[in-house]
Residue, then its C-alpha position, 0 to 999 in steps of 0.5 A: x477472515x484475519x486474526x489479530x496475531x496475523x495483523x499484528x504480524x504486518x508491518x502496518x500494526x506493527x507494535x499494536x496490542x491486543x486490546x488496541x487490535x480488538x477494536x481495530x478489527x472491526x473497523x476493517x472491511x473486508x473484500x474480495x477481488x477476482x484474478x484480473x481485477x482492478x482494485x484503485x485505478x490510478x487517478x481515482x479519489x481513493x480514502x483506504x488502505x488495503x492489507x493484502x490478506x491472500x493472493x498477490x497484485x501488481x501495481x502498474x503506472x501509467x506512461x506516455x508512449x509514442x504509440x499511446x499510452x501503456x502501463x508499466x509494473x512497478x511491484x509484485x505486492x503479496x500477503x501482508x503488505x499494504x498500498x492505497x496508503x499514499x491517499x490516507x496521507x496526501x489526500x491525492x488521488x490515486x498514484x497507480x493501479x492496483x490489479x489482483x494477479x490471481x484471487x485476493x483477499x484482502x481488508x481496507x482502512x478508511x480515512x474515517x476509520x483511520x480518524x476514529x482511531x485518533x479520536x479513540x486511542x491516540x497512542x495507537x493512531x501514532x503508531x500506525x501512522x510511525x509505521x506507515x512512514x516506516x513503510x513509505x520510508x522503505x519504499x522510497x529507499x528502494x527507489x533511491x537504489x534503483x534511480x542510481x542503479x538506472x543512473x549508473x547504467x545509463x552514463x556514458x563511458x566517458x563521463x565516468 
């Protein structure tokens, strides 16, 4: 499905060379999923990863509404970028829903996959992991700009 230039290409491998990429392949599953497909439902156990390898998903939150409950989009992730990464680190469970928003191919890490890297190639496994809080990094940079951003909109006139 997916070349190793292609993976190397995205963030998570990342500085990965070749001979690490051919026995990281074969460790990826990969998997199909329908326009309107949940992927992980939030609250489920979850134990991988997924590289979006086609198509495009949102991530939806769950929130509390006087009316009942609802889902609220938080992003619009495309080809090359990874989510389920959260549950490799934590080991909670899933943190949001995952939903194709048109045909999506896509390859899954697993936990086991993960640690049969640490057990075989140490130097690899952490980098993949350094990439990873790279990533998880970025994120939460975003989400700072957005908090003031909401903050600052949000304060009264006179509170300025």
């Amino acid at each position: 499905m997916t070349s190793i230039r292609f993976l190397q290409d995205q963030a998570l491998f990342g500085g990965v060379d070749d001979r690490a990429m051919a026995v990281i392949i074969p460790l990826l599953s990969e998997l199909s999923f329908a326009a309107g497909e949940a992927i992980v439902r939030e609250g489920d156990d979850g134990d991988s990863l997924f590289i979006i390898c086609s198509g495009s998903v949102e991530v939806l939150k769950a929130s509390a509404a006087e009316d009942g409950h609802f889902e609220k989009r938080l992003a619009v992730l495309k080809v090359g970028d990874v989510f389920g990464e959260m549950e490799l680190i934590d080991l909670q469970r899933r943190s949001a829903t995952v939903r194709a928003l048109e045909p999506v191919e896509a390859l899954a890490l697993s936990n086991a996959d993960l640690f049969t890297i640490y057990e075989s190639d140490l130097p690899t496994f952490t980098l993949i992991v350094l990439n990873l809080a790279r990533e998880l990094s970025r994120r939460l940079r975003r989400l700072d700009d957005l908090a003031v951003h909401y903050m600052a909109m949000n304060t009264p006139a006179e509170a300025c």
